[in-house]
C-alpha positions in Angstrom: -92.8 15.8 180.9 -95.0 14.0 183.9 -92.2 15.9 186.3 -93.2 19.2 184.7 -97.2 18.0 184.4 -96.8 17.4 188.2 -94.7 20.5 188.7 -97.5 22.2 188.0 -100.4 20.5 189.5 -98.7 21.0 193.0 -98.7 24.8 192.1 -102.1 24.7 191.4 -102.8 22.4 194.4 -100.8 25.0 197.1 -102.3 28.1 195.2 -106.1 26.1 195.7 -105.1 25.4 199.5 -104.9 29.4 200.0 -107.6 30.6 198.1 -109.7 27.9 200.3 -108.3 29.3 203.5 -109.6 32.7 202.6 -113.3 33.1 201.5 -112.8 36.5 200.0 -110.3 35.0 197.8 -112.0 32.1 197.0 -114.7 34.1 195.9 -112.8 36.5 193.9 -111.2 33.2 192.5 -114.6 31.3 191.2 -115.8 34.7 189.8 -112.6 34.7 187.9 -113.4 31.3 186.9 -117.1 32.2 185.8 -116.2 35.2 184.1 -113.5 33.2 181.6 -116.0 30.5 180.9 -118.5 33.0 180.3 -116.3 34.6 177.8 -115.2 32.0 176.1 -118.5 30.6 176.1 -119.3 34.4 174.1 -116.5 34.4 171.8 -117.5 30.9 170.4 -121.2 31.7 170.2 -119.9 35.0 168.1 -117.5 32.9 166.1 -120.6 30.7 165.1 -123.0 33.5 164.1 -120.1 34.7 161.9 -119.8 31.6 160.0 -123.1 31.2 159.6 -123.1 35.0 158.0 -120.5 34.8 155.9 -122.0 31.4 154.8 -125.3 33.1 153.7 -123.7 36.0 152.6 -121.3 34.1 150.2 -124.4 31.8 148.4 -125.9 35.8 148.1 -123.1 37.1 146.1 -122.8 33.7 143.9 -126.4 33.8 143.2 -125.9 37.4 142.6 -123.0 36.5 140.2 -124.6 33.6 138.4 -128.1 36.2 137.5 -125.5 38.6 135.8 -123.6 36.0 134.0 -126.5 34.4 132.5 -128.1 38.0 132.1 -124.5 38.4 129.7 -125.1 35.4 127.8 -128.3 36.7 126.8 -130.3 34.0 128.9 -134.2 34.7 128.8 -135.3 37.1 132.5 -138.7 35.0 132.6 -136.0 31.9 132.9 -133.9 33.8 135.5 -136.7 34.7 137.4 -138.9 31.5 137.3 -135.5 29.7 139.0 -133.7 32.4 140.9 -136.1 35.3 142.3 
């Protein structure tokens, strides 16, 4: 494992010493860099808004649920009101 681990840190280390050598790469290189941490910065932010939609949607529909099963059992609509709307 910590041949393979350092098998690959000295690929990362001679492709580094080439990108370093040439600016145009180098710059190609961080903008690659910046534009996957800005997308994965996005995709999480996204993933986040989304739970916290389907969160509030959810206690909508079980609200929504609960008003039409006490509506069913006959329960009083000045009572469903007064503690749900």
């Amino acid at each position: 494992m910590a041949a393979k681990k350092s098998e690959y840190i000295n690929e990362a280390y001679q492709t580094l010493e080439v990108i370093s050598q040439d600016e145009k790469m180098r710059l190609a290189y961080l903008a690659r860099q910046k534009y996957i941490a800005d997308t994965n910065t996005l995709v999480q932010e996204n993933i986040e808004k989304g739970i916290v939609i389907g969160r509030a949607e959810g206690r909508a529909e079980e609200r929504r649920s609960l008003i039409e099963k006490l509506r069913a059992d006959g329960i009083d609509e000045e009572f469903i009101k007064k503690y749900f709307e």
